[in-house]
VOGU-3710 file (C-alpha; in Angstrom, 3 decimals, decimal comma):
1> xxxxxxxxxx> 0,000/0,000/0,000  1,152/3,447/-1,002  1,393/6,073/2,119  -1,068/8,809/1,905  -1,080/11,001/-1,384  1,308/8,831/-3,352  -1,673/6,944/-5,951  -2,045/8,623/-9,429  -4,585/11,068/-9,666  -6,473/8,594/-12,059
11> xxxxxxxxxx> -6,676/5,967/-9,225  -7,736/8,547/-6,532  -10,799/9,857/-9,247  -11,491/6,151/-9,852  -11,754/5,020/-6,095  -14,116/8,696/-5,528  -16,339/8,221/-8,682  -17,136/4,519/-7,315  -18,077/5,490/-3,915  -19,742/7,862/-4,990
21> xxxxxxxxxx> -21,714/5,846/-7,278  -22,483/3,097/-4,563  -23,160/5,799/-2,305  -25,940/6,896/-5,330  -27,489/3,065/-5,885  -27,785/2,632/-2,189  -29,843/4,985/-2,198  -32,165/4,519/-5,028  -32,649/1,119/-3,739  -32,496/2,004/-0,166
31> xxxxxxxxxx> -34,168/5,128/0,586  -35,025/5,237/4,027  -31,376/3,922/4,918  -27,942/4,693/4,943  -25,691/2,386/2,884  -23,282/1,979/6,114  -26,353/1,014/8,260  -27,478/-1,468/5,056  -26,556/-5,521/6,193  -24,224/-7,552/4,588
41> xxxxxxxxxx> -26,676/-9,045/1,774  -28,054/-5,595/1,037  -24,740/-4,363/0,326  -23,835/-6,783/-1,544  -27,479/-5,744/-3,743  -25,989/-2,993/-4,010  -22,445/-3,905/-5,431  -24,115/-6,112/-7,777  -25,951/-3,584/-8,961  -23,224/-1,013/-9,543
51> xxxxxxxxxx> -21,047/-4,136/-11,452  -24,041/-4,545/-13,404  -24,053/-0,536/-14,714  -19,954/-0,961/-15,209  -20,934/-3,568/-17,614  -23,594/-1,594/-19,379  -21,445/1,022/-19,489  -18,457/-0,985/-20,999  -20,323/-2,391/-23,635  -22,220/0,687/-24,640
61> xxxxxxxxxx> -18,743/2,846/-24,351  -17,452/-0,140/-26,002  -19,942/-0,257/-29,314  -19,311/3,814/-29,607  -15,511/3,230/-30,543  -12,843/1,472/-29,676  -10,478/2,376/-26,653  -7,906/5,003/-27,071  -4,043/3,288/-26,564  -2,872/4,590/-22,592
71> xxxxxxxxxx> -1,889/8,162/-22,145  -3,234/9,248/-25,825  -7,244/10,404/-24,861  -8,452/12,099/-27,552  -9,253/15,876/-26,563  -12,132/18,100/-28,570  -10,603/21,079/-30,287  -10,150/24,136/-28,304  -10,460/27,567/-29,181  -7,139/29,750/-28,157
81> xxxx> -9,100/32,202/-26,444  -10,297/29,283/-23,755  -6,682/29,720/-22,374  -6,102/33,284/-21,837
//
């Protein structure tokens, strides 16, 4: 394990977009409750649930185009005046 502020920014985003996520289905399927007061088998409901919608979204991200290679994301054109 890496001490504190040592993971790549892409792994910190990662790890705050899927709480945040499981925070969100919890919730929809949960209402009345807090995930961290949800048992064991609801949480696990709820994981399923969010592997389930990284699935969907592989496969529909997936038919749209194929991956970019590591480190080369394609970027929309930007107008020069967006960086003064």
């Amino acid at each position: 394990m890496k001490p504190e502020g040592e993971d790549p920014p892409h792994a910190t985003l990662l790890a705050a977009a899927l709480g945040h996520l499981m925070l969100a289905v919890a919730k929809d399927l949960f209402p009345q409750r807090s995930y961290f007061d949800l048992a064991a088998p609801e949480k696990q409901t709820v994981a399923e649930h969010v592997r389930h919608l990284i699935r969907e979204t592989r496969t529909t991200l997936g038919e749209l185009h194929a991956p970019s290679p590591p480190g080369k994301v394609p970027f929309p054109p930007q107008r020069e005046e967006d960086y003064l």
